[in-house]
N, C-alpha and C positions, 0 to 999 in steps of 0.2 A: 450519513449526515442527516441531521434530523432536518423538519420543514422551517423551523425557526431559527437554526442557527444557517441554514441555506441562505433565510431572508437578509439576517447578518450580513452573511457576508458580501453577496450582492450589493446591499444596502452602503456596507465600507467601499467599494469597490466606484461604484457610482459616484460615495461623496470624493472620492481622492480625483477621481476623474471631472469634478463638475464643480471644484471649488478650489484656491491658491496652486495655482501650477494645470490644473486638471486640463484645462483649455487646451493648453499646449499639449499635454501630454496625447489628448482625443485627436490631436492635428497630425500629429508623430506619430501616430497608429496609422490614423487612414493615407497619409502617406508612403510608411513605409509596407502596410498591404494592400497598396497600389502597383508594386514594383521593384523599387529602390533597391541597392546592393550593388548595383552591376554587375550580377553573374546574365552568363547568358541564360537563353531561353530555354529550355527543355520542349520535348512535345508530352503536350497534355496527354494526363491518365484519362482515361474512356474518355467521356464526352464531356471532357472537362479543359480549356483553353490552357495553351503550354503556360509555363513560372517558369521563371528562373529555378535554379537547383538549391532553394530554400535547406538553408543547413541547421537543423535543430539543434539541441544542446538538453542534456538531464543530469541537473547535479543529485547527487546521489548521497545519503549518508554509508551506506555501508558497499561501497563497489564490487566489492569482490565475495559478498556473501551469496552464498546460491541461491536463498530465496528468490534475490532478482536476477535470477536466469531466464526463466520467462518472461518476464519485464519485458530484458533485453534482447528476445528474443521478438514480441511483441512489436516495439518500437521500429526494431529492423525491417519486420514482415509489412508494417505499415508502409515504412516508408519506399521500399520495392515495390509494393503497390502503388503508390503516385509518383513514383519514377525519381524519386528525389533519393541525396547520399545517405547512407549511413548516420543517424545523429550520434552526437559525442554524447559518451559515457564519462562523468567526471564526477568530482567531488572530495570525499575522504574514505579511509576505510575503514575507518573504527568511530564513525559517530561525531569526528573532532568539527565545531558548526563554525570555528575561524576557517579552518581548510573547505568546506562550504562555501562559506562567503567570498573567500577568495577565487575559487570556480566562479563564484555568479558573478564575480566582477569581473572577468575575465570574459566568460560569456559576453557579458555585454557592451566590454570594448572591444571585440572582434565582432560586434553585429552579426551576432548571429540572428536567422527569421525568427526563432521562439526556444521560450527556455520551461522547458520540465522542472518542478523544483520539489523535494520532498522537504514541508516546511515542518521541520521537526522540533523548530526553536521558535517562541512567539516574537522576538526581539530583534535577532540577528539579522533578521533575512527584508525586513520592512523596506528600508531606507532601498536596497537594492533593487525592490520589486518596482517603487517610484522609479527609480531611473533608469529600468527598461521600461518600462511603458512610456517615458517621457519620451524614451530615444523610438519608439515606434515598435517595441517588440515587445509581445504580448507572453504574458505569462502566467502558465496554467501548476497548481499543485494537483502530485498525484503521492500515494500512499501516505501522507499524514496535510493536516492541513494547519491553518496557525489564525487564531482570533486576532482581527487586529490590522489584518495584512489585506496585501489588495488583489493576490492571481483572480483573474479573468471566472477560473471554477478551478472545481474542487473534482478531482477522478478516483476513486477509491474508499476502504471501506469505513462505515458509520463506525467509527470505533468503540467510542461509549455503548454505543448501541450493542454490537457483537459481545462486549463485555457480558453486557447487565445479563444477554441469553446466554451467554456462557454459564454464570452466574447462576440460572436458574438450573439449567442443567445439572450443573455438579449439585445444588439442593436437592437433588433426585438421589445421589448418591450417599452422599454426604451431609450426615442432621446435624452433628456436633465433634467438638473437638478442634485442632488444629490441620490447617490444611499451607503446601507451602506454593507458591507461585513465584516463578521463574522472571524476571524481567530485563531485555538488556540492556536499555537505557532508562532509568528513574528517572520521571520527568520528561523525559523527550514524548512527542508530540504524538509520533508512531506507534505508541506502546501505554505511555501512562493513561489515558482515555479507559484500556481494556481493563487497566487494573481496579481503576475507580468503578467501571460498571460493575466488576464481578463483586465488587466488596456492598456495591449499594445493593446489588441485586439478595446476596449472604443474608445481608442485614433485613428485609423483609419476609425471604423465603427462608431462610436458616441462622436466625440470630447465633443460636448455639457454635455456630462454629468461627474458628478464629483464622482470619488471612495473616500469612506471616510473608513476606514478600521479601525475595533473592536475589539480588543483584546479579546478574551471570557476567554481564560485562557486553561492552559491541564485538569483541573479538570472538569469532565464530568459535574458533579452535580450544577458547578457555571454557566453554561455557558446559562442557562436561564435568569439569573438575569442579567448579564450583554448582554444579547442583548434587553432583555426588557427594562433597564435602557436607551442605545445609540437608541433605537426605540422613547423614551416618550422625547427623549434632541433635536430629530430631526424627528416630528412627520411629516414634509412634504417630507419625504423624496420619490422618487419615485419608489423606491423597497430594499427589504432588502435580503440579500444572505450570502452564506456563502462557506468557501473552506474546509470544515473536517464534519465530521459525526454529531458529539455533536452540533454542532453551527445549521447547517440546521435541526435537529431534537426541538431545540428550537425556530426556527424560523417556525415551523408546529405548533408548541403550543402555541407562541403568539400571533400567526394570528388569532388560532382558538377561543381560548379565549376571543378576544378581537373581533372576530366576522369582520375581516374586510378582508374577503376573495374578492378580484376580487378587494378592492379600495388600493391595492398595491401590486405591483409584487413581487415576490419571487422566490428563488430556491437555489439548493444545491449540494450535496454529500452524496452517500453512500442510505443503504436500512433500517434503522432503521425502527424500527413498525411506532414509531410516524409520523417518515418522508414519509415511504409508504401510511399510512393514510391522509396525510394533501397534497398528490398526487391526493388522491383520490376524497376528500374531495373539491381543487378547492384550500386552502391552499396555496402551492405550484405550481406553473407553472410546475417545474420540478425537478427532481435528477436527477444524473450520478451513474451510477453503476461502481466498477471499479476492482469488480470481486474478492472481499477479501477471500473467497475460496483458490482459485489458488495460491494467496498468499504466504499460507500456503500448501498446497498441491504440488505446483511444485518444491520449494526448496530440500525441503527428497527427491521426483526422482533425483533433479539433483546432490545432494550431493551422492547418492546411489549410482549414475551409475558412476558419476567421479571415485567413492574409487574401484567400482565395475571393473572399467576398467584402474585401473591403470594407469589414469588421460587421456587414450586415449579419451575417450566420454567429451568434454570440453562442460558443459553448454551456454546454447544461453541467448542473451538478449532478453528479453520476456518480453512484453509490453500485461501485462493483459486486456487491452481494456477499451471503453469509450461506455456505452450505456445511451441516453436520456431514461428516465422514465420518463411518462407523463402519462396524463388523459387515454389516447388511449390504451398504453402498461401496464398498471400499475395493472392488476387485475389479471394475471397469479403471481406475486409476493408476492400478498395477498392472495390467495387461496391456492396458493402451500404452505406459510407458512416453507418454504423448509429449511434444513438446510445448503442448500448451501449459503443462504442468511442471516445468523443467524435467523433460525425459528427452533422450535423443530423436527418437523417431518423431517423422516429418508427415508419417503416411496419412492415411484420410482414415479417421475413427467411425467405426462403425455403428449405424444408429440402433437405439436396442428395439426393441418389439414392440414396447411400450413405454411413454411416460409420466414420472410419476404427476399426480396432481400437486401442482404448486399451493402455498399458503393461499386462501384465499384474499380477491384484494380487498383492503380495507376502505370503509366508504370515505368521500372526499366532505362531505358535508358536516 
């Protein structure tokens, strides 16, 4: 998230809090991260005074896709760590943002202590987010966010942003011609951001070439067929990419299948097995990793400590990061097999001998 749309939304955040309704709503927070619920007390995580057994809630657009395996893997690891239950997994499973909104209303006539929401819709989700914070429970987005709206912050990655460097990247490959990108929801909040980066980024580094953009669908399972269909309709094309999980994980298996690795470029999102394999493999130029773990794990901290501090500890805007996986970097993610990455193993990842030097930072001035 960039520094000015952060101020944004801060900014909306504050006004909905501090002006018609807001009163109340700032009253209904610090009350109900005082206590309230009536669950019993738990004993406090480290040196931290017992809570009640705060029951979280993440609505979700896509449940059952395995991108957010580590999410929900994340969220759980959190919340075992402060001794608190399991948060609920809900929402829809194909994108649908009525079956959404109905989770969040739901959520928040069973008061739950905090809701997870990926705001993937600028419109649908507003009115909701108002009347959980009215009702005292605080509400943070993570993997897509939505101008306009009021969560608490924002956990996840600068999407535009990711794009535009995608964008530059594939100009590295790619001077001219046609190129096709994969997307599963046009327009959703999650995914349309990258497509726009990568086409502004085109358009400066690589006028020449033309974004031709594929609808794959939210259904994980279709999203083969239709990038194999828009691959065989435009077989000159001079690489095929994609901005979500499921699209670039089909775009490692059409490649590979059809055997035509190195005679067109490629790349993606996210660490699926298929897509770390077709990394490996040659497949794929590249993915971004964009840390779906944290996702899910840094929400429960932030929602914990706000209730925990009686709204004094206000969550940050947290921009989980953008890492290139490629050829070079690409075999500590296959080996670890890690569950931060949605892999099954639990075990403790081994630190390497050295690491690399990060971007440097940029000045603040």
């Amino acid at each position: 998230m960039s520094d000015a749309h952060s101020a944004t939304s801060r900014r909306a955040a504050l006004k909905f809090l501090g002006a018609g309704g807001g009163a109340v709503a700032a009253s209904a927070l610090l009350t109900a991260c005082n206590g309230v619920q009536g669950n019993s007390a738990s004993g406090g995580a480290g040196a931290f005074p017992g809570t009640p057994p705060w029951q979280f809630a993440f609505i979700n657009h896509v449940t059952t896709n395995s991108f957010f395996v580590p999410t929900k893997t994340g969220m759980t690891d959190a919340a075992k760590l402060l001794g608190l239950p399991d948060p609920q997994w809900t929402g829809s499973t194909e994108g649908n943002v009525s079956e959404m909104a109905n989770a969040f209303s739901t959520a928040i006539n069973a008061n739950v202590a905090g809701i997870a929401i990926a705001l993937t819709d600028n419109n649908a989700f507003v009115e909701p987010t108002k009347r959980a914070l009215a009702k005292g429970i605080p509400v943070v987005a993570y993997n897509a966010t939505a101008p306009g709206n009021y969560p608490l912050t924002y956990v996840g990655q600068d999407l535009y942003q990711s794009g535009f460097l995608m964008g530059q990247r594939i100009a590295r490959d790619v001077t001219s011609g046609t190129i096709l990108v994969g997307i599963s929801q046009p327009g959703g909040n999650n995914v349309q951001p990258r497509l726009d980066g990568i086409t502004d980024a085109l358009k400066q580094a690589a006028p020449g070439v033309t974004v031709l953009s594929i609808n794959t669908g939210a259904e994980q399972a279709n999203e083969l067929n239709a990038i194999t269909a828009a691959y065989d309709g435009h077989a000159d094309a001079k690489g095929v990419y994609a901005v979500d999980a499921g699209s670039t994980a089909s775009i490692a298996q059409l490649i590979s299948n059809r055997g035509i690795q190195g005679k067109v470029h490629a790349g993606g999102y996210d660490t699926l097995a298929d897509t770390l394999k077709g990394v490996q493999s040659g497949a794929l130029d590249f993915t971004i990793d964009q840390s779906a773990y944290l996702q899910g794990f840094l929400p429960v901290l932030y929602m914990y400590m706000f209730r925990l501090s009686g709204t004094l500890v206000s969550p940050p805007v947290t921009d989980t990061g953008l890492t290139f996986v490629t050829k070079d970097n690409v075999a500590p993610y296959i080996s670890a097999n890690s569950k931060f990455e949605g892999g099954p193993k639990a075990d403790l990842v081994p630190m390497p001998a050295s690491i690399p030097l990060p971007a440097a930072t940029a000045s603040t001035h």
